[in-house]
C-alpha positions as CSV (number, residue, x, y, z in Angstrom):
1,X,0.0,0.0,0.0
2,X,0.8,3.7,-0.7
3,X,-0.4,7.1,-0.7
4,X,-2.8,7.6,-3.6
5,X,-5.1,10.3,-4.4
6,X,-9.0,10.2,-5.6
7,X,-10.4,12.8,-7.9
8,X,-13.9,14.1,-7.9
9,X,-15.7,15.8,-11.0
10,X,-18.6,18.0,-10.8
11,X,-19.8,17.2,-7.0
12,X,-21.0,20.3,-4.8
13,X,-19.2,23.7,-6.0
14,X,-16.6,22.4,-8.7
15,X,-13.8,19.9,-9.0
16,X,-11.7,18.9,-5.7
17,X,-8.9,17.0,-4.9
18,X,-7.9,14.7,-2.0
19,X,-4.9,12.7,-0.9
20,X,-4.7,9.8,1.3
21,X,-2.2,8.1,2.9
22,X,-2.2,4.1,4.0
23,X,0.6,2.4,5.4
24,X,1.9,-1.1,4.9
25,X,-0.9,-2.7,6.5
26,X,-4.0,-1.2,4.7
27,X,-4.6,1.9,7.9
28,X,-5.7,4.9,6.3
29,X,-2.7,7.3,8.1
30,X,-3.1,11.1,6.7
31,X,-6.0,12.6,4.9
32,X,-5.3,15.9,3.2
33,X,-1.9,15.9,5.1
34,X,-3.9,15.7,9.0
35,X,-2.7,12.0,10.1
36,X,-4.2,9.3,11.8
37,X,-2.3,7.0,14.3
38,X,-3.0,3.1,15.5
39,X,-2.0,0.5,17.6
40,X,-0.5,2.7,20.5
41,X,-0.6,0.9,23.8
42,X,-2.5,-1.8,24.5
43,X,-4.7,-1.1,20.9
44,X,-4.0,-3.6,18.3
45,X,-2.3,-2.9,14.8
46,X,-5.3,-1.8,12.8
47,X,-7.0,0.1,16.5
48,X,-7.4,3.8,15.5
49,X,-5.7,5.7,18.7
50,X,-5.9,9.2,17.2
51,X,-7.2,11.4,14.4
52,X,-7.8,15.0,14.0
53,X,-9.8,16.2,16.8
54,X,-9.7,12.4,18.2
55,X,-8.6,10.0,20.5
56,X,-8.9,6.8,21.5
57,X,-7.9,4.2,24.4
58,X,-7.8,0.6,25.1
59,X,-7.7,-2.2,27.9
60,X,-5.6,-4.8,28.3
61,X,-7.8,-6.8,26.5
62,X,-7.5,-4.6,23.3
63,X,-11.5,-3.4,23.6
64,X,-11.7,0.6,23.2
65,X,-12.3,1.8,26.7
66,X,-12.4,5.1,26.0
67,X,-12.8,7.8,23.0
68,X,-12.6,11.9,23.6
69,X,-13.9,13.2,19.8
70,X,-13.8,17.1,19.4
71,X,-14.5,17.7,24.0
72,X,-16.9,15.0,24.5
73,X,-15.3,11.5,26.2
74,X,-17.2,8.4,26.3
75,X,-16.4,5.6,28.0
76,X,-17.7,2.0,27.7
77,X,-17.3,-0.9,29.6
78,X,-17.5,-4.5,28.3
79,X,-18.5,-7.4,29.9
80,X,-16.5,-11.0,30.3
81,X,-17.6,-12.5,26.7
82,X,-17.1,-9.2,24.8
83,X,-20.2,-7.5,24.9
84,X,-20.4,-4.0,26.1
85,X,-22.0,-3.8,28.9
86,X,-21.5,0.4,29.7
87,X,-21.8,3.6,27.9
88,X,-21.2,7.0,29.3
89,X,-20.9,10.5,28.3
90,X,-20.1,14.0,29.5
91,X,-21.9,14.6,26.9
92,X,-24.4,17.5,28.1
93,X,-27.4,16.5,27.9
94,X,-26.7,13.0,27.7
95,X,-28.4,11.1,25.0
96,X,-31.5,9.3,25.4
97,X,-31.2,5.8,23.9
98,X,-34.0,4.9,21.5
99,X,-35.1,3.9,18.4
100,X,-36.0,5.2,15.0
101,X,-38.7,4.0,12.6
102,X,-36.3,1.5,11.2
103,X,-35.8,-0.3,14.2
104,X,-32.0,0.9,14.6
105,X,-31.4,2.1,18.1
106,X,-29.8,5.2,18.8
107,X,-28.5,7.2,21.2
């Protein structure tokens, strides 16, 4: 893998160019020159552990614990078998789970 670049005709105001970058193992690592990171830690090769604006933590176990995304952390918790069993936010208001018309929860 390489760095390659995808071209765009006639979408939203006029022609546009990006570049992405990928590193030996398939990770997308820099988009428009802004990079991305993995596997720091206890995160596994392919774990995103920071972007633009992002950044993400593991366990021992390799499961996210944690993700902060512009100010807002969540944390989650997981349960023996891999499930997760916890979700909180500082997000305020919190969000109220739910679900939408197609039966997709949210929240």
């Amino acid at each position: 893998m390489g760095n390659g670049s995808i071209w765009k005709t006639d979408f939203g105001q006029g022609d546009y160019s990006h570049s992405y970058g990928y590193n030996a193992i398939g990770n997308l690592t820099s988009v428009d020159g802004a990079n991305w990171s993995y596997g720091a830690g206890s995160a596994g090769p392919h774990a995103l552990t920071a972007a633009p604006g992002a950044s993400f933590s593991y366990g021992d176990t390799g499961r996210q614990s944690s993700r902060t995304i512009d100010t807002v952390t969540t944390t989650l918790g997981w349960t023996p078998t891999g499930m997760t069993d916890t979700l909180t936010t500082d997000l305020t208001p919190p969000p109220t789970p739910g679900y939408s018309r197609n039966s997709h929860r949210h929240g």
